[in-house]
Backbone bond lengths (Angstrom), bond angles and torsions (degrees), N, CA, C in turn:
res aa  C-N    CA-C-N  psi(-1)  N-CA   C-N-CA  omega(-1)  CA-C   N-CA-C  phi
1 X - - - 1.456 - - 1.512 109.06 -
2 X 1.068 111.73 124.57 1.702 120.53 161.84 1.531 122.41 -135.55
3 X 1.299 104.13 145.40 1.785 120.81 -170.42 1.660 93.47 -152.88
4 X 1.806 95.88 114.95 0.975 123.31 178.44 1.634 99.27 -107.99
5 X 1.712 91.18 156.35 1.654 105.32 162.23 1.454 115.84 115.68
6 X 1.021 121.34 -28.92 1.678 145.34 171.48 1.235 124.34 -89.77
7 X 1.223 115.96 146.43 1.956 119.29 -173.01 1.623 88.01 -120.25
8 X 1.431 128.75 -21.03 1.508 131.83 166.76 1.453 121.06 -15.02
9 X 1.517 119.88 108.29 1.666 101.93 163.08 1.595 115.11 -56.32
10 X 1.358 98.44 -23.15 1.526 96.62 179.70 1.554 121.38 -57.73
11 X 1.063 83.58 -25.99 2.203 84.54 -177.95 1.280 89.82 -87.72
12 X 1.320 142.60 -33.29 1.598 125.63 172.33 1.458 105.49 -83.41
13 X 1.361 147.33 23.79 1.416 122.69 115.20 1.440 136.66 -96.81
14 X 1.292 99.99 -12.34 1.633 107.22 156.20 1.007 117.72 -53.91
15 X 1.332 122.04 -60.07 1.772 115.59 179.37 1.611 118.37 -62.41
16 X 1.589 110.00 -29.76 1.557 101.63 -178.09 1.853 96.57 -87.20
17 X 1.480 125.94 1.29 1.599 114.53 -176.01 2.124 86.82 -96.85
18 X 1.508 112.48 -23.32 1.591 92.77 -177.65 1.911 113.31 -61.48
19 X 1.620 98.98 -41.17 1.195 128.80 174.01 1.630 109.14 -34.49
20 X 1.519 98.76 -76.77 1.646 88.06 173.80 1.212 123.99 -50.41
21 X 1.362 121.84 -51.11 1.278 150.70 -175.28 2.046 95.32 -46.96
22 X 0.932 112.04 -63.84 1.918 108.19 174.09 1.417 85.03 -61.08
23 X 1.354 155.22 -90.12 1.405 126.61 -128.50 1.435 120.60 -72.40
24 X 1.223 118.77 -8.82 1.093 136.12 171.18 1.455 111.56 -85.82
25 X 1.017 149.88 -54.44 1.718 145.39 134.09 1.418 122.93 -23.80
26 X 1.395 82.30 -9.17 2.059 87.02 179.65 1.408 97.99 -124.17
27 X 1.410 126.17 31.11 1.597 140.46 -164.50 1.743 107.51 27.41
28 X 1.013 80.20 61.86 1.790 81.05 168.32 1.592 108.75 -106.04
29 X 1.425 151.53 105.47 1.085 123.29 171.67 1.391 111.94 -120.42
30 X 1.098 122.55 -7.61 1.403 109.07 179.73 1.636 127.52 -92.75
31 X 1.250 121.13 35.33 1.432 160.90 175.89 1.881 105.91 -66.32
32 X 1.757 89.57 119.31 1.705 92.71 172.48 1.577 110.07 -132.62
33 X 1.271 89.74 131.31 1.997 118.79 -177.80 1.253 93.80 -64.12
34 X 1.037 106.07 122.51 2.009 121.46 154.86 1.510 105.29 -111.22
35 X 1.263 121.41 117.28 1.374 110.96 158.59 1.696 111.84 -124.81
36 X 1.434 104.31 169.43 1.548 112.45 171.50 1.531 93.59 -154.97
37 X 1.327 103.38 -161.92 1.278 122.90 -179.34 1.486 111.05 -165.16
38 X 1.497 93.48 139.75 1.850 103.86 -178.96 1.603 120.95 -83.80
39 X 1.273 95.49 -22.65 1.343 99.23 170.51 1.716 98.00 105.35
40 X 1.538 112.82 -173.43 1.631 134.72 168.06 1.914 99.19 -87.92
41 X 1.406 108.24 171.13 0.886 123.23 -170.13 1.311 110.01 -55.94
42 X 1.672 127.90 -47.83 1.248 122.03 -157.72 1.696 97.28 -95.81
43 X 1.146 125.80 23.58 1.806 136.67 166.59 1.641 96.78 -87.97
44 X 1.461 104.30 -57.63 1.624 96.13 179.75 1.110 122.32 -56.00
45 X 1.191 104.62 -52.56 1.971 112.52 -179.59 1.894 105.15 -56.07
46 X 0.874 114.97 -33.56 1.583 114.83 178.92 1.450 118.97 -88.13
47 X 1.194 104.37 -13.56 1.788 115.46 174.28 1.146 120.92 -94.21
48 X 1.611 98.86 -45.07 2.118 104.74 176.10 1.450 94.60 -84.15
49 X 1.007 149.22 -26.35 1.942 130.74 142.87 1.681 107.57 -14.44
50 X 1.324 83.26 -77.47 1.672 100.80 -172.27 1.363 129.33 -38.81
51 X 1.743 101.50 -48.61 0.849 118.85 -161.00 1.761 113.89 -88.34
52 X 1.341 103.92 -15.63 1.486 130.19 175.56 1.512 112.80 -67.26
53 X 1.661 102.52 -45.53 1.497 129.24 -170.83 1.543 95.24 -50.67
54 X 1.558 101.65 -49.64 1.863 102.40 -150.51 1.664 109.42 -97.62
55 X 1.436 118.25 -8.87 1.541 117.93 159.87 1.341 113.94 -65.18
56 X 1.721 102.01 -61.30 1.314 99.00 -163.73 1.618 134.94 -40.03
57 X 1.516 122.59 -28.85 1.375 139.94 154.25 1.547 103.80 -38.55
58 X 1.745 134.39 -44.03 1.305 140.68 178.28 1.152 120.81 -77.04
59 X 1.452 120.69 -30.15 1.623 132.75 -169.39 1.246 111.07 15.49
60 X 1.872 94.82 -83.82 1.394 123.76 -151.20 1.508 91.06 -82.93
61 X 1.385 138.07 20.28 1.439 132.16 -172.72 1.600 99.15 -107.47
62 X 1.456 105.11 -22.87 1.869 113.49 -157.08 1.487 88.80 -92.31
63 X 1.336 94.60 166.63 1.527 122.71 -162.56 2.079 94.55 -76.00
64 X 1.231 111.64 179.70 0.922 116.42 -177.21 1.514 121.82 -80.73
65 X 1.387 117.13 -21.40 1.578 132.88 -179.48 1.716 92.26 -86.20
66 X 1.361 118.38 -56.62 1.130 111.62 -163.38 2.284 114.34 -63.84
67 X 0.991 97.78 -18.61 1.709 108.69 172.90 1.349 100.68 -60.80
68 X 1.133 113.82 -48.25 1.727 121.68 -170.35 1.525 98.67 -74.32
69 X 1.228 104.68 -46.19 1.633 89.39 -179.91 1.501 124.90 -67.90
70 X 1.740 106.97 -18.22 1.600 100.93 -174.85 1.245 110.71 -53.27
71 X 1.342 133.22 -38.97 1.439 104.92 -153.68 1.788 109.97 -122.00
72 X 1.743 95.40 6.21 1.666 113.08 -173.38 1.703 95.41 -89.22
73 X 1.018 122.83 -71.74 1.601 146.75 172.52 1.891 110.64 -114.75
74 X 0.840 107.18 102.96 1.792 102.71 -174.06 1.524 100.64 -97.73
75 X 1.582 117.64 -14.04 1.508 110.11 168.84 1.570 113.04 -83.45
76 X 0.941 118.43 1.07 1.381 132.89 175.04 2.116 101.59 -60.24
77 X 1.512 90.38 -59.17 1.494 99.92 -175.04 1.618 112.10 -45.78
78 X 1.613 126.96 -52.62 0.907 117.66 159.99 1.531 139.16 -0.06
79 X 1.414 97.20 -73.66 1.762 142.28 164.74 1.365 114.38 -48.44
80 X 1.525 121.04 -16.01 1.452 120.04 164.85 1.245 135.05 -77.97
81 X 1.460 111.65 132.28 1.342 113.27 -172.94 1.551 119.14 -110.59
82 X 1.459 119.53 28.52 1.457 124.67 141.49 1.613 113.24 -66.05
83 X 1.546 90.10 143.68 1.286 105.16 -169.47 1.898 114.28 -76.54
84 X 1.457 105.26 -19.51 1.199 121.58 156.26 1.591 116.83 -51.65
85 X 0.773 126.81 -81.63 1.509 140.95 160.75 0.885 111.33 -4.09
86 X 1.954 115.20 -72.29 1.116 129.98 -166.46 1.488 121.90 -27.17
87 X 1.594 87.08 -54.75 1.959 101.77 -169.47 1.283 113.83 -72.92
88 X 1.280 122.17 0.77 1.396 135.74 149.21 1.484 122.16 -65.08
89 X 1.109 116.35 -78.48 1.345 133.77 171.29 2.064 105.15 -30.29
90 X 1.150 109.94 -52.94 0.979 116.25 -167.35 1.205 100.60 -50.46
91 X 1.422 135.50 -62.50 1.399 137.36 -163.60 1.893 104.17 -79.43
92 X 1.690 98.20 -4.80 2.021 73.58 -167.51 1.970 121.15 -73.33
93 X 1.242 110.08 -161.32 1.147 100.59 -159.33 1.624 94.41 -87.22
94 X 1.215 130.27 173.38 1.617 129.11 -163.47 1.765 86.29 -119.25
95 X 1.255 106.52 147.69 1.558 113.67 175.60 1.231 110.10 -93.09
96 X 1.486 123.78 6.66 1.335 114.81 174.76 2.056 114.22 -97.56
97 X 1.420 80.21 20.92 1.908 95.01 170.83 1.490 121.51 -111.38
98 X 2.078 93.35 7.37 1.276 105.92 -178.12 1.283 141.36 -120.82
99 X 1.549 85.59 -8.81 1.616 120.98 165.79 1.122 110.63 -29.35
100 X 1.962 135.77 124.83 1.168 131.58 137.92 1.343 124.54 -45.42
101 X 1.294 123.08 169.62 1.200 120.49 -171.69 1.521 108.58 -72.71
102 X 1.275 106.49 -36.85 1.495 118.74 153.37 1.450 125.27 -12.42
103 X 1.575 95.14 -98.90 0.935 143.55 -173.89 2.312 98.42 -42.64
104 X 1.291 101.22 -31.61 2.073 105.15 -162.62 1.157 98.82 -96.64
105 X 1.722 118.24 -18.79 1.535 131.47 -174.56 1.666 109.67 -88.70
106 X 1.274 108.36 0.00 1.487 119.39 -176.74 1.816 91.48 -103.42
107 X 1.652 103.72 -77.96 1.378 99.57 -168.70 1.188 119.44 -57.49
108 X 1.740 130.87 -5.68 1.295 128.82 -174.49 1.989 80.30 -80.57
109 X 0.811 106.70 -87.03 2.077 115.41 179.53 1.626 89.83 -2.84
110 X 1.480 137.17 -68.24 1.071 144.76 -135.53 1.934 86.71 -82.75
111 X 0.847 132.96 -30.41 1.516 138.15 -163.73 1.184 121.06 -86.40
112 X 1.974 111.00 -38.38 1.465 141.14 149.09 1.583 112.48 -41.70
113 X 1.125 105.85 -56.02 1.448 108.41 178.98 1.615 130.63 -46.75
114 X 1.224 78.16 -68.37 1.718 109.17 177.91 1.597 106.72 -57.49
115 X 1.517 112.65 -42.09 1.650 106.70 155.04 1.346 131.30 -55.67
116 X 1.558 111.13 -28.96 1.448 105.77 -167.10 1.446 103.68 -104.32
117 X 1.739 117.54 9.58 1.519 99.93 179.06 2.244 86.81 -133.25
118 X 1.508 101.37 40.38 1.251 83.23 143.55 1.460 102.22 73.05
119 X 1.415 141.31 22.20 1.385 113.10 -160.84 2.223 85.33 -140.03
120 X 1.043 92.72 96.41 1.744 104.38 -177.60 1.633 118.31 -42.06
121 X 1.230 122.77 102.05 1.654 102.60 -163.70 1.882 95.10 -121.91
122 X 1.277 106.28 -176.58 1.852 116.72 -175.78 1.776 83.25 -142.04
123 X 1.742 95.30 117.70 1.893 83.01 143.24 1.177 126.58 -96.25
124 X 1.625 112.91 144.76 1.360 111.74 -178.98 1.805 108.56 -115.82
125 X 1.265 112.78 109.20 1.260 109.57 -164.98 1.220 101.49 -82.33
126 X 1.439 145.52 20.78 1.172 162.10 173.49 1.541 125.65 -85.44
127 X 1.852 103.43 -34.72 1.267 110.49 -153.97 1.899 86.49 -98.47
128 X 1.285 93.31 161.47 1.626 102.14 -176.79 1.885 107.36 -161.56
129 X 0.876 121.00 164.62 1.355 123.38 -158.25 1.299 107.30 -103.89
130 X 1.692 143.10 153.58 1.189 133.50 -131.88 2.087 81.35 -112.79
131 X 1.704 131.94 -11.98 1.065 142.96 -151.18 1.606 109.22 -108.18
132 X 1.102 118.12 135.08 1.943 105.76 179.59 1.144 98.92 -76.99
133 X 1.199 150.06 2.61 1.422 119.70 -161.46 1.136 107.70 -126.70
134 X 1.342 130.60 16.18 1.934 137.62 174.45 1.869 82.14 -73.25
135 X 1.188 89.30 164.93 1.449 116.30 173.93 1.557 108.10 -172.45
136 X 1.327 124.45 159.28 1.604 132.81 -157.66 1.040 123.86 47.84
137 X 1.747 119.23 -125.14 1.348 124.04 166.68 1.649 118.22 -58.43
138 X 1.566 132.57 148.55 1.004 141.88 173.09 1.446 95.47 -149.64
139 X 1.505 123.98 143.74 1.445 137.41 151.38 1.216 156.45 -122.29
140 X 1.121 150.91 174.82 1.977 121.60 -175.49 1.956 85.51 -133.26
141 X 0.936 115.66 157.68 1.460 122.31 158.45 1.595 118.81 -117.27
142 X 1.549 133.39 59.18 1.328 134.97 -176.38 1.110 134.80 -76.38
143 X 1.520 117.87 149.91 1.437 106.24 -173.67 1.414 81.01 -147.90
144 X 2.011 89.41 153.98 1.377 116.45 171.15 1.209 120.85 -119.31
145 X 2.126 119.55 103.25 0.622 164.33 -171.86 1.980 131.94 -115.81
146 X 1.417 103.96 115.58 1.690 77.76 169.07 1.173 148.39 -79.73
147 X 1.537 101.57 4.63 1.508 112.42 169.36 1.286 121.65 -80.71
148 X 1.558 102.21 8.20 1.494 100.74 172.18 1.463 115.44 -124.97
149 X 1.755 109.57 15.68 1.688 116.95 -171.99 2.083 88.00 84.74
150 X 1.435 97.92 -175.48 1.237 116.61 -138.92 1.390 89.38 -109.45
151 X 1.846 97.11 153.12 1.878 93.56 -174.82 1.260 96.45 96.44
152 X 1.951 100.47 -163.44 1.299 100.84 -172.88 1.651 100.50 -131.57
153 X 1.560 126.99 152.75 1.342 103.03 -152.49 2.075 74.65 -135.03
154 X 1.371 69.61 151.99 2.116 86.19 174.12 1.800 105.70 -67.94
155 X 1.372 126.34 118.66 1.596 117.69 168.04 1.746 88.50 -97.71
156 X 0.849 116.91 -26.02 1.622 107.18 -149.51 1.529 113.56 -148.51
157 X 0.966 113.27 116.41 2.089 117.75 -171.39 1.417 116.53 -159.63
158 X 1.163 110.92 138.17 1.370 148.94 178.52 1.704 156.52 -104.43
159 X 0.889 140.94 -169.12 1.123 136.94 133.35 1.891 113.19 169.35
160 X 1.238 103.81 -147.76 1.701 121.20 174.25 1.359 99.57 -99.97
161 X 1.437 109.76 143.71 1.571 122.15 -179.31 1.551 100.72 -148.12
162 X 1.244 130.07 72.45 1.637 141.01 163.49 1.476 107.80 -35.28
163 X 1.126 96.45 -76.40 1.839 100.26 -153.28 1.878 104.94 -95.09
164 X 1.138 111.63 27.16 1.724 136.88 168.30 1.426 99.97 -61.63
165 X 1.078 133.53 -69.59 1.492 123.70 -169.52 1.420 110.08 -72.38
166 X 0.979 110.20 -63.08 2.046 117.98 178.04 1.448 89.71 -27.94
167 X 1.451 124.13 -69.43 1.595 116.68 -174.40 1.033 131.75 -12.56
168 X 1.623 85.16 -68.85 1.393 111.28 -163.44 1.324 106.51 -94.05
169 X 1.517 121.05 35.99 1.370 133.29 144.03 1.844 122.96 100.67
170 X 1.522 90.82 -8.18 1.790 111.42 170.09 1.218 119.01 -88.65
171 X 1.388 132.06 -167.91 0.979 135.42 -170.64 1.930 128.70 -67.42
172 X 1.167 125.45 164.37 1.520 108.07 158.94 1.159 125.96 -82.77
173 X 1.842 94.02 113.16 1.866 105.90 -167.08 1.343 112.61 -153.77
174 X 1.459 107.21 127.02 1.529 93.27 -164.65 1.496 100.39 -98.74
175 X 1.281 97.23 178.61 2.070 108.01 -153.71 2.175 78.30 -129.37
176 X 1.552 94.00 179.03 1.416 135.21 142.54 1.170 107.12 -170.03
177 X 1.570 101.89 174.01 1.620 102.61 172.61 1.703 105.47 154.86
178 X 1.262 108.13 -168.47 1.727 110.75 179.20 1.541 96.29 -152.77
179 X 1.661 82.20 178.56 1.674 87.87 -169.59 2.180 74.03 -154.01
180 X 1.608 105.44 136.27 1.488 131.51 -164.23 1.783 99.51 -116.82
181 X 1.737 96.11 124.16 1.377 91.91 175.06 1.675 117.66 -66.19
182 X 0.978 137.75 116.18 1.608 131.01 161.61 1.145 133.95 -48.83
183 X 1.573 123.97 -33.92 1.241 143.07 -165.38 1.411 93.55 -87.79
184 X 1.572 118.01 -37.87 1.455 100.01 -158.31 1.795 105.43 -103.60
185 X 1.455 102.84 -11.05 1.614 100.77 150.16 0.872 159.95 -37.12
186 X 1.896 89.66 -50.57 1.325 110.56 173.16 1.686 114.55 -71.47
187 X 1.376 115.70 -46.93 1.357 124.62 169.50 1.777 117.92 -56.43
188 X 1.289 112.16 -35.60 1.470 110.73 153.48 1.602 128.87 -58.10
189 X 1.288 111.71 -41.05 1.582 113.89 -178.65 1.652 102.65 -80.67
190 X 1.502 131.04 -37.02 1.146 132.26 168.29 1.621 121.95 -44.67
191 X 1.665 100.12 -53.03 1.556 118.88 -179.68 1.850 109.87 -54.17
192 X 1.427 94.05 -33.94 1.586 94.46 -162.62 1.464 116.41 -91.02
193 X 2.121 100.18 -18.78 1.543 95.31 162.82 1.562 76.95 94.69
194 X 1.456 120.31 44.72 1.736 99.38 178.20 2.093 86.27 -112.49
195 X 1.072 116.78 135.28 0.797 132.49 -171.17 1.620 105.26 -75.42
196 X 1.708 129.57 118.33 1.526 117.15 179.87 2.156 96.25 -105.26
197 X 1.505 66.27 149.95 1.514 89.39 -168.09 1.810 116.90 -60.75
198 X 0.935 135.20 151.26 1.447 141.66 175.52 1.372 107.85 -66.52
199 X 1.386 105.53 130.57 1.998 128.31 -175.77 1.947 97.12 -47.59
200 X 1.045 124.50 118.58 1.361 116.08 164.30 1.596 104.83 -44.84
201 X 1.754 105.88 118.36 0.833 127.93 166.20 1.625 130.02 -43.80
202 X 1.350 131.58 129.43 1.404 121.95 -162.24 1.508 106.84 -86.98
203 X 1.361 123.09 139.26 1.604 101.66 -174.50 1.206 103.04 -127.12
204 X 1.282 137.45 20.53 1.375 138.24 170.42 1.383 109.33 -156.24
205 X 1.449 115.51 139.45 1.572 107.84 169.38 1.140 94.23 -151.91
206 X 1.486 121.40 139.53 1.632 151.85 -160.93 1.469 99.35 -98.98
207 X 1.857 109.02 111.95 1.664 104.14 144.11 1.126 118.97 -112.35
208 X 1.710 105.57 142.34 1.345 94.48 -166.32 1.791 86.02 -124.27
209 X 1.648 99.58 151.50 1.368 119.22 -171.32 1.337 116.09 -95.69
210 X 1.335 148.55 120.36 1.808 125.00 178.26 1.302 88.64 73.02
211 X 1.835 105.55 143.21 1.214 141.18 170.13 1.138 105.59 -48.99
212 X 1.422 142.24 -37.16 1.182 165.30 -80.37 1.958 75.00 -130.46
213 X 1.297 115.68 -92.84 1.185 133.83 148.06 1.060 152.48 39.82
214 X 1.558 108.49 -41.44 1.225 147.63 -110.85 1.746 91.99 -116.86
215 X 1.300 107.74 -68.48 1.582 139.85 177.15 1.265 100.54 -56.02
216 X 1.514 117.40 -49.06 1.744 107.59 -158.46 2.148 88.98 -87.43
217 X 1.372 124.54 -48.82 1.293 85.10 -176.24 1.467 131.96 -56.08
218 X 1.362 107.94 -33.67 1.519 120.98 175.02 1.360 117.89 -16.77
219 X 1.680 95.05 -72.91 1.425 111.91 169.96 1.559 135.44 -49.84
220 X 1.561 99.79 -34.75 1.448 112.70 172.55 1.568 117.38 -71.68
221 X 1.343 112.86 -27.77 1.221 121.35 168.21 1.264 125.14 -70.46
222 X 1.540 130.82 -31.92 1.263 142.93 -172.74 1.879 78.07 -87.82
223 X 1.073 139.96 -43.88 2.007 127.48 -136.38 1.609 72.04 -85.75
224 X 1.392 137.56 -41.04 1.365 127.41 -153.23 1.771 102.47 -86.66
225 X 1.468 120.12 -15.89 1.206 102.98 -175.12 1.847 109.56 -98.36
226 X 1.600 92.69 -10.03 1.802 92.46 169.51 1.619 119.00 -86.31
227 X 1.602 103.67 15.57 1.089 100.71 -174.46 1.796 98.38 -120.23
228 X 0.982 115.66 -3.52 1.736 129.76 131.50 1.845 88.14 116.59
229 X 1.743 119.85 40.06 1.308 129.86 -179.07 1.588 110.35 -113.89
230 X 1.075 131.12 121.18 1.757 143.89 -173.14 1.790 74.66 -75.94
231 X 2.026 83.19 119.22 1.302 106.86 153.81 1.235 105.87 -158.33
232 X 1.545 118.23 140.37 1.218 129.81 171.68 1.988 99.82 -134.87
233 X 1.623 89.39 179.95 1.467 98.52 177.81 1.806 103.70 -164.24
234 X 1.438 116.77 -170.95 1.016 125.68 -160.82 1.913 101.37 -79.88
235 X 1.112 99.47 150.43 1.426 103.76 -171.15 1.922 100.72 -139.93
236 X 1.261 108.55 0.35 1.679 104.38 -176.67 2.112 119.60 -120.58
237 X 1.513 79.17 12.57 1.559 100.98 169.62 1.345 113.87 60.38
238 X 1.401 101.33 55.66 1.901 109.21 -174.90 1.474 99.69 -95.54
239 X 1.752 94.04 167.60 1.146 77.01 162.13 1.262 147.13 -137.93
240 X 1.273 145.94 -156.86 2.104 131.42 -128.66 1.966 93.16 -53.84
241 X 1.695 111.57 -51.91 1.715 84.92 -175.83 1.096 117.53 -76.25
242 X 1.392 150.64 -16.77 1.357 145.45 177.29 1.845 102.35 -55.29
243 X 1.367 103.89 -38.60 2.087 114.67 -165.56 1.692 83.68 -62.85
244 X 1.310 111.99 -55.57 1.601 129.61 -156.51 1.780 108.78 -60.20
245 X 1.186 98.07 -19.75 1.502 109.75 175.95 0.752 114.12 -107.83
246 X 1.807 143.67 -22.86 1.454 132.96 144.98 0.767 112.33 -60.31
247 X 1.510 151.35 -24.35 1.366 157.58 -176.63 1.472 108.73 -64.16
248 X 1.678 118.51 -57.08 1.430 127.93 153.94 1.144 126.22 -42.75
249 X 1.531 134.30 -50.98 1.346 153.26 -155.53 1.859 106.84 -80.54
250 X 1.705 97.91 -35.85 1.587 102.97 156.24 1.186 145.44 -98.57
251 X 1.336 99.99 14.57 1.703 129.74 173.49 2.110 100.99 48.86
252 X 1.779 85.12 48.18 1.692 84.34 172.16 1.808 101.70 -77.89
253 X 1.591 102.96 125.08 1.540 121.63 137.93 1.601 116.74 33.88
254 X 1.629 73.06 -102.85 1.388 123.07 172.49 1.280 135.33 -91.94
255 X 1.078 156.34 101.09 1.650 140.18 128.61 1.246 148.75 -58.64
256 X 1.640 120.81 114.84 1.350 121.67 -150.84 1.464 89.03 -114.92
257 X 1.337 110.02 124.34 1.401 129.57 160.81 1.390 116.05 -77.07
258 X 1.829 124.77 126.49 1.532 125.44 167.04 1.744 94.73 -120.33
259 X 1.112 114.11 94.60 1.629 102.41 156.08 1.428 115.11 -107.58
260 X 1.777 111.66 -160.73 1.334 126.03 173.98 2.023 109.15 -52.49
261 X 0.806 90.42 -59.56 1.902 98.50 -172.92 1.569 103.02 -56.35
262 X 1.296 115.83 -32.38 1.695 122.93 174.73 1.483 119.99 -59.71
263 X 1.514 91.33 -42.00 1.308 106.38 -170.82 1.545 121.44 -62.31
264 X 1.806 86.37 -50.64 1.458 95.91 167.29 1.729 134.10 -60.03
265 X 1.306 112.82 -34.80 1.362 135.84 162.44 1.053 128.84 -46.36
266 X 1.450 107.52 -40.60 1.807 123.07 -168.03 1.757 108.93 62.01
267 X 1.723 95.66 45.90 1.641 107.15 -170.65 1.461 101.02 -126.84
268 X 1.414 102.99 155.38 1.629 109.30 168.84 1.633 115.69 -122.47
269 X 1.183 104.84 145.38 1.964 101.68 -176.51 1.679 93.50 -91.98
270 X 1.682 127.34 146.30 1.003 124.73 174.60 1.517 109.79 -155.85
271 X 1.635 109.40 112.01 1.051 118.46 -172.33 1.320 133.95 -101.44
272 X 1.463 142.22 96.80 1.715 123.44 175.11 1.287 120.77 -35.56
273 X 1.487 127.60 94.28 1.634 124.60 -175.96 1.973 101.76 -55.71
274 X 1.176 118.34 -13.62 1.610 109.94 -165.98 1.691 102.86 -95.99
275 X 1.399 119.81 -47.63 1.371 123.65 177.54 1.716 111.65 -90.09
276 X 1.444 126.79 2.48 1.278 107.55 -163.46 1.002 119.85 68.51
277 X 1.277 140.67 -39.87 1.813 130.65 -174.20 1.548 106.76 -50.19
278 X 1.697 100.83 142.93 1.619 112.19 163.83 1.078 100.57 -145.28
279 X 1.744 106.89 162.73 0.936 116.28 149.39 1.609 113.82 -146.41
280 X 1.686 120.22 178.94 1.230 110.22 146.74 1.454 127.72 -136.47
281 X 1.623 90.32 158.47 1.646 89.40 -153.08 1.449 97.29 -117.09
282 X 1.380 115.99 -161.42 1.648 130.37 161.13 1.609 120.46 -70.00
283 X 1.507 111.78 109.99 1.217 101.29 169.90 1.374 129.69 -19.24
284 X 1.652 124.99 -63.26 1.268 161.54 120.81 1.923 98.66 34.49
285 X 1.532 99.36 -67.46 1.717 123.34 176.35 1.288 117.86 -27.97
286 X 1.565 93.06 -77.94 1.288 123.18 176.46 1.405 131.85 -54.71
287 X 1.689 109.18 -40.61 1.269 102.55 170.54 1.897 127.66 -82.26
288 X 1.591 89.03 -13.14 1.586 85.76 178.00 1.886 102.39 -111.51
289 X 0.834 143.56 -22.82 1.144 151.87 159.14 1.738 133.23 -109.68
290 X 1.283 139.15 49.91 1.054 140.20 -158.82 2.037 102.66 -80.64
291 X 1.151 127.56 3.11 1.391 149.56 -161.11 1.671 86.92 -103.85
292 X 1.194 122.33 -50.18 1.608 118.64 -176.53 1.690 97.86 -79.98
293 X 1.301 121.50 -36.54 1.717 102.37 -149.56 1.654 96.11 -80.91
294 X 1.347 108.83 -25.63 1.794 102.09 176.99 1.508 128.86 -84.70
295 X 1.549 99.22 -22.48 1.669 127.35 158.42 2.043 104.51 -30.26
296 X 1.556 94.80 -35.49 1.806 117.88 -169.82 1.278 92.46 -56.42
297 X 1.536 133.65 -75.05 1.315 141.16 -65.02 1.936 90.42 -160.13
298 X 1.290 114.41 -42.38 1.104 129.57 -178.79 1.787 117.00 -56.28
């Protein structure tokens, strides 16, 4: 999800209330908000100072990823999950002692929010984003589950990304937003026994006979799906029994016949695949009312 255009904490709790709001539609409920914030530009520059100051005494104590990170990304170190590290991290200095006035008058707004619409959060002045270009609010949405190993594992995280587009060569426009693991969703909704819903059922599928054909199902297919009915048809130029057996094989509804004699008619054949009933009607029918012509037949 992304929503550009706004410097609003408000659009950074909208996007983390859509956030809950999908995992919870996807029966997720036992899900906990971490948020922090990185601050404006001159928070970083005054924090990775800081924060540079109080490793370096450890250097040769930190893991081998985290050395590389001191002086490339040093909020990176934070973000490490050697147990070495850890006991570092624990004592370092927190960036929320570094906040411009700016910068505390945003995440305080962002904290207000999230109080007044109900949505339970933890800051973790610890957590930091794996990307240089978040700035302010950032968030994780975790849950502790065993379908995901032990603990509590990130499905879903976020934050503010200002100077993201300018970067990347467009205009000056600031972003927020998240991006949701899929893989580990699915294994979350599986683990929990959340039941996923059945493929909207297809209720019409078009064979069309002769090249001839071709144009008029097209159309019948597009008139039936603005009329808010799953229809598809053949697209690999088989022919009438091969359509007639995908037609079966997807347990469409309906089957709408376009051949030569149709063509000529300005008629369509339309059959209930469950009762056998057909009939044929006026092209005309079907494309502006297809709710009456099966109303027939049903």
């Amino acid at each position: 999800m992304e929503a550009f255009g706004s410097d609003e904490p408000a659009l950074d709790v909208e996007v983390i209330a859509v956030g809950r709001d999908l995992l919870k539609h996807f029966g997720i409920d036992n899900v906990r908000l971490a948020v922090n914030t990185l601050g404006d530009q001159q928070t970083r520059d005054d924090y990775r100072k800081a924060l540079v100051d109080y490793l370096e005494p450890h250097y040769e104590e930190l893991s081998a990823d985290s050395k590389t990170r001191l002086y490339k990304n040093p909020l990176r170190v934070l973000d490490s999950k050697d147990e070495q590290d850890q006991k570092f991290v624990e004592g370092a200095p927190s960036i929320l002692d570094y906040l411009t006035p700016e910068a505390q008058a945003h995440f305080d707004e962002v904290q207000s929010l999230l109080k007044a619409l109900d949505i339970p959060f933890e800051i973790d002045p610890t957590m930091v984003r794996g990307l240089d270009y978040y700035n302010h609010t950032i968030f994780e949405f975790m849950v502790n589950s065993k379908a995901l190993g032990h603990g509590y594992t990130t499905i879903c995280a976020g934050g503010r990304y200002n100077g993201l587009v300018e970067e990347l060569g467009g205009p000056e426009m600031s972003g927020v937003g998240f991006g949701m693991g899929v893989e580990r969703l699915l294994l979350l909704m599986q683990g929990e026994g959340v039941e996923f819903p059945d493929q909207h059922p297809l209720d019409a599928y078009l064979v069309g006979i002769g090249e001839g054909a071709n144009a008029a199902t097209l159309k019948v297919v597009q008139a039936l799906r603005n009329q808010d009915f799953a229809a598809d048809r053949d697209y690999l130029a088989r022919k009438p029994k091969a359509q007639f057996k995908t037609a079966d094989k997807l347990n469409a509804k309906y089957t709408l016949t376009i051949g030569e004699e149709e063509l000529k008619t300005n008629t369509i054949h339309v059959k209930n695949m469950a009762s056998g009933n057909e009939v044929t009607v006026p092209m005309a029918d079907v494309l502006s009312g297809f709710a009456a012509v099966t109303a027939n037949i049903d």
